[in-house]
C-alpha positions in Angstrom: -12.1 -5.1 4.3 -10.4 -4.1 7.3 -9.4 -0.4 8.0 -6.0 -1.6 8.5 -5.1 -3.1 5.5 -2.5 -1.6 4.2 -1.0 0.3 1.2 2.5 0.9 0.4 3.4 4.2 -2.2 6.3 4.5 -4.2 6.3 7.6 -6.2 9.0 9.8 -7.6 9.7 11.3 -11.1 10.2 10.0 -14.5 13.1 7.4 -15.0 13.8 7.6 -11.4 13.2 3.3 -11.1 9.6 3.4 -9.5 8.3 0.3 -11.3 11.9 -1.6 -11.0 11.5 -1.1 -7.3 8.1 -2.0 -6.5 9.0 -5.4 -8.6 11.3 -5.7 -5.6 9.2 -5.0 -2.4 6.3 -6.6 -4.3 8.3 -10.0 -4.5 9.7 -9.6 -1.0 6.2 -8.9 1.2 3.5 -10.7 -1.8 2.3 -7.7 -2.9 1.0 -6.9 -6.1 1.3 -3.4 -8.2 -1.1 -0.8 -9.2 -0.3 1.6 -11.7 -0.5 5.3 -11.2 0.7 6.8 -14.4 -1.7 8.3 -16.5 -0.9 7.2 -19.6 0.2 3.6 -19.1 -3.9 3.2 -19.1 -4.2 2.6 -22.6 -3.7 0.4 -25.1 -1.0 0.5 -27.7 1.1 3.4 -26.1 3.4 0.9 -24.6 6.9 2.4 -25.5 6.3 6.0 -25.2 4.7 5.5 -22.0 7.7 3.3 -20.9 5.4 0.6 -19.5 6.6 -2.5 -17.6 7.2 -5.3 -19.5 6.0 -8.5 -18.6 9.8 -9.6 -18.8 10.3 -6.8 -16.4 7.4 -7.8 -13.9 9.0 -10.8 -13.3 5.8 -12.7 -12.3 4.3 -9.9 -10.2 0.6 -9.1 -10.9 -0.1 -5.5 -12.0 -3.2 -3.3 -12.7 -4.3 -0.6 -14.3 -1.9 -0.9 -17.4 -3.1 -1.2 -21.3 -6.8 -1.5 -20.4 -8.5 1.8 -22.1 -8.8 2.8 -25.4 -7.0 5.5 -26.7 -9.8 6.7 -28.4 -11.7 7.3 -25.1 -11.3 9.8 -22.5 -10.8 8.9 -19.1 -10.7 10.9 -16.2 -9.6 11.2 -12.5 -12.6 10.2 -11.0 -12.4 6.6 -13.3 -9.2 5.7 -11.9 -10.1 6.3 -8.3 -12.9 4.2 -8.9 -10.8 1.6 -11.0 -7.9 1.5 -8.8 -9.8 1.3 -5.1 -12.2 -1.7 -6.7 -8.1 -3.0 -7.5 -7.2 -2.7 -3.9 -10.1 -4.2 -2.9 -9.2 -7.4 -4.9 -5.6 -7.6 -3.4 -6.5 -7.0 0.0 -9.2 -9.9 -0.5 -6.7 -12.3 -1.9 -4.4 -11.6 1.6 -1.8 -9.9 -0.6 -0.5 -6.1 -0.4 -1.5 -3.3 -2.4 1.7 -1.0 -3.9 0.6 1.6 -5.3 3.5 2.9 -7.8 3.7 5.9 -10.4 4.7 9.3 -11.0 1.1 11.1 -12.1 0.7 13.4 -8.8 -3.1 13.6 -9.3 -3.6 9.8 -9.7 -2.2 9.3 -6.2 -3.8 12.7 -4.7 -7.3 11.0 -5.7 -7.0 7.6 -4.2 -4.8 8.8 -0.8 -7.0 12.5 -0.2 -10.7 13.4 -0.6 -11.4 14.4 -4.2 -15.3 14.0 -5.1 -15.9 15.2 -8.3 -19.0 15.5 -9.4 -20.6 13.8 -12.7 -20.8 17.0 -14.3 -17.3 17.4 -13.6 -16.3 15.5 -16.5 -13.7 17.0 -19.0 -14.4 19.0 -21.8 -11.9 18.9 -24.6 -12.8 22.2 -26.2 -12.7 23.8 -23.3 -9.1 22.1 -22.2 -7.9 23.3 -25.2 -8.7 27.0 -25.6 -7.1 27.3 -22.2 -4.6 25.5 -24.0 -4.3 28.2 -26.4 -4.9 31.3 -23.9 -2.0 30.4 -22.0 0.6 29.8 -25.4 -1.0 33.1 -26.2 -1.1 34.8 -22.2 1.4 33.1 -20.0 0.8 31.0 -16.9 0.7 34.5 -15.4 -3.2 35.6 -17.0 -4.7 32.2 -16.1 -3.4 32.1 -12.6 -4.9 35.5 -12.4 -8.3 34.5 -13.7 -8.4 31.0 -11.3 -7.6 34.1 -8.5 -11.2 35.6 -9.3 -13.2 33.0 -9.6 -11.6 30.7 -7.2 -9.3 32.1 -5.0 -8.9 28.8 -2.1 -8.1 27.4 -6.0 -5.7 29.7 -6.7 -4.1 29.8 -3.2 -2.8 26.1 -3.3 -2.3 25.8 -7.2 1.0 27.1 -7.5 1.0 29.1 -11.0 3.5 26.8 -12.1 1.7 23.8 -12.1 0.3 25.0 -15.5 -1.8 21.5 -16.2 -3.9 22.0 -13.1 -4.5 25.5 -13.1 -5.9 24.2 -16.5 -8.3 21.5 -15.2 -9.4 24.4 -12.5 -10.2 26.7 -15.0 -12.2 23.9 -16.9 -14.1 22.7 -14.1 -15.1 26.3 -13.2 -16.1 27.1 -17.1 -18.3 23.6 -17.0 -20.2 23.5 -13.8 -19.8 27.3 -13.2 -18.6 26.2 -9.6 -15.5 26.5 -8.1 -12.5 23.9 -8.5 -12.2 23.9 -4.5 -15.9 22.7 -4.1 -15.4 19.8 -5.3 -12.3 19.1 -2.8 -12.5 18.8 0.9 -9.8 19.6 3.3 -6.6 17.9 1.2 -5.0 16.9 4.5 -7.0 15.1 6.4 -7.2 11.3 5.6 -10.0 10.2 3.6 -12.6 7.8 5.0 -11.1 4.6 3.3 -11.0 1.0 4.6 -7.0 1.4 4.0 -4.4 2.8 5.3 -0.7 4.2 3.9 2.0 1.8 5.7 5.2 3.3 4.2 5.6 6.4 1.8 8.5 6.2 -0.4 9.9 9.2 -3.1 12.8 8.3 -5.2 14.9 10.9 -6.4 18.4 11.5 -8.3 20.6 14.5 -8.8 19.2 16.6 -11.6 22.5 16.1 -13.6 21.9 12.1 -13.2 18.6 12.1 -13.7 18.7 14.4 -17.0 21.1 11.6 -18.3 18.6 9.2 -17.6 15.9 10.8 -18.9 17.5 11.4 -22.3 18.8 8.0 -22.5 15.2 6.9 -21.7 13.7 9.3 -24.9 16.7 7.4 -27.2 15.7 3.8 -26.2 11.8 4.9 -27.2 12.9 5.6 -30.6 15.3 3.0 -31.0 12.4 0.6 -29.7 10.4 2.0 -32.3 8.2 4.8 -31.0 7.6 6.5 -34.3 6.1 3.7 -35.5 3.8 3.8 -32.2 2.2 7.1 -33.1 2.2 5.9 -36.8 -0.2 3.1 -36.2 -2.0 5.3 -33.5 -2.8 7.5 -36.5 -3.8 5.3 -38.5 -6.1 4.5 -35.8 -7.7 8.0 -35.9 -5.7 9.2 -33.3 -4.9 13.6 -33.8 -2.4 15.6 -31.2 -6.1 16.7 -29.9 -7.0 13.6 -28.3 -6.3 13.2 -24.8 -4.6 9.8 -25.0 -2.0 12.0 -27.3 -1.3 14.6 -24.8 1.8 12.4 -23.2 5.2 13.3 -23.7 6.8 11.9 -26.3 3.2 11.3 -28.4 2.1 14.9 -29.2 5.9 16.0 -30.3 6.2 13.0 -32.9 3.0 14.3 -34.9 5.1 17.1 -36.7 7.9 15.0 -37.2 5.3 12.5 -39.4 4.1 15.4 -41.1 7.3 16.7 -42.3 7.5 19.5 -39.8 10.8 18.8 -37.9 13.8 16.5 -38.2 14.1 13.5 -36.2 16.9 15.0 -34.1 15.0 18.0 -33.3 11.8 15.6 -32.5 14.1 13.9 -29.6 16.0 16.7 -28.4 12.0 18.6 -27.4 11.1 15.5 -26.1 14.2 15.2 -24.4 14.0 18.6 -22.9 9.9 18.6 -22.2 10.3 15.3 -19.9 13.3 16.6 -17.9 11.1 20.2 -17.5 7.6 17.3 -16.5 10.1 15.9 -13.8 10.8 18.8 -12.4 7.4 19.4 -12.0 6.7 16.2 -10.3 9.3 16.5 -7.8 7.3 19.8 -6.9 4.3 18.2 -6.6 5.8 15.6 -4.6 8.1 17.4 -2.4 5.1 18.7 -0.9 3.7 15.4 0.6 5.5 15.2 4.4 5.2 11.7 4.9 7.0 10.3 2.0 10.3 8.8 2.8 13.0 9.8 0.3 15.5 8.1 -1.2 18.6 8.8 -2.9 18.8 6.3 -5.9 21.9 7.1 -7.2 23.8 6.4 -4.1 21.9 4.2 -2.1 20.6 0.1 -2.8 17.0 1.7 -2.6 15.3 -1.7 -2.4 17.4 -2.6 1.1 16.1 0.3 1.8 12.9 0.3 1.1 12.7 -2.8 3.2 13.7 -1.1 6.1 10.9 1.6 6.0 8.6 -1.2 5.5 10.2 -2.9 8.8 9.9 -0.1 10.3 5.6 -0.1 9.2 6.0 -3.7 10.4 5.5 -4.9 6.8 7.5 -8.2 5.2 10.3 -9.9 7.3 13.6 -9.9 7.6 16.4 -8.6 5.2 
């Protein structure tokens, strides 16, 4: 490969159109999509995960969708190594690269240097006792533990971001070494044979994109998510298993069991996704060089082209 191949991001929250649009730009410059959503990985979780269709990729190639178990764990450091051998493949076939999703740490991992090491692995034990220290504690005692044992950690975690303050804490309670060792400087480019051409965020007003997001939660069902996690079950699947820790997974297990009404199922769901979106546009918002977009009052693929004009990618409008 060529350090100048390039790779085009599209990221932005849930139900924001991220896959709809890189269908687009993928058609228009021969690209082909790779997934960065962490739970569009595995098999049989296609509605709650809200995974293309084929239908819906109208012919364009895309990776990293439906290929692990859901009985496996699979980790960070997988993907990077899945998805670059991915690029690798479309940048060998002359085609471009678009890497598309809305799990913040997928793209972190592929775009900035994060080397973890093989001992690094998760532990699920471990995940969840944090898990139930913080129900018990607050986001407020774990922050202040990650402070003493990791401060640089603790520094650029913000306390909201409650899921990686988690995988800090876990890190530090398997290797007994610091979260930040294992991450170099998260600014300067990593050493790839790629480059980012074009950086774009979608983003809606939160009103607009609420509505979305519950409309989205109403389609699952009617689409027949319940029967999802039913035959997930059935499979062996429990609420413990990292495959079930999605939105929209976890919350259907009491409703199965005869611990909440349907209604009330949708309306946490409902109401946990709009709170996860939120928290993506934080994690995004931080990243300078992405190129936002207003999607509810702008043709976003006319304008996506332009930002790739403007990187010199595809032609003409």
């Amino acid at each position: 490969m060529k350090k100048n191949n390039p790779l085009i991001v599209i990221v932005g929250p849930t139900a924001s159109g991220k896959s709809a649009l890189a269908v687009e730009v993928a058609k228009r410059i021969n690209g082909e999509v790779v997934s960065a959503d962490s739970m569009q990985i595995y098999q049989g979780m296609a509605i709650g995960s809200a995974r293309v269709t084929e239908e819906e990729m109208m012919g364009v190639p895309h990776h990293m969708l439906n290929f692990v178990s859901p009985l496996d764990g699979y980790s960070v450091a997988q993907y990077r190594q899945d998805a670059l051998h991915c690029i690798a493949g479309i940048h060998s076939r002359g085609k471009i690269p678009i890497l598309c999703g809305g799990t913040g740490l997928y793209v972190n991992a592929l775009l900035y240097p994060m080397a973890f090491s093989a001992d690094a692995a998760g532990d699920p034990q471990i995940r969840e006792a944090l898990q139930a220290q913080l129900e018990r504690e607050g986001i407020e005692a774990l922050h202040a533990r990650l402070a003493q044992v990791d401060p640089c950690a603790a520094q650029s975690i913000h306390k909201n971001n409650t899921r990686r303050v988690i995988r800090a804490l876990e890190v530090y309670a398997i290797t007994g070494k610091p979260f930040s060792s294992f991450i170099q400087d998260a600014y300067q480019e990593r050493r790839l044979e790629f480059c980012v051409q074009a950086w774009v965020g979608l983003f809606w007003p939160k009103s607009l994109l609420d509505e979305r997001i519950a409309q989205r939660v109403r389609d699952m069902f009617a689409q027949g998510l319940v029967e999802e996690v039913r035959a997930l079950q059935r499979q062996g699947l429990t609420p413990e298993h990292q495959a079930m820790q999605g939105l929209g997974y976890r919350q259907v297990f009491p409703y199965l069991e005869g611990h909440a009404s349907l209604g009330e199922t949708i309306d946490e769901i409902i109401l946990r996704t709009r709170q996860y979106a939120k928290r993506q546009m934080t994690w995004f918002r931080r990243e300078k060089r992405i190129q936002w977009l207003d999607a509810s009052v702008q043709d976003t693929a006319a304008l996506a082209f332009r930002v790739l004009q403007t990187a010199q990618i595809g032609g003409k409008e």
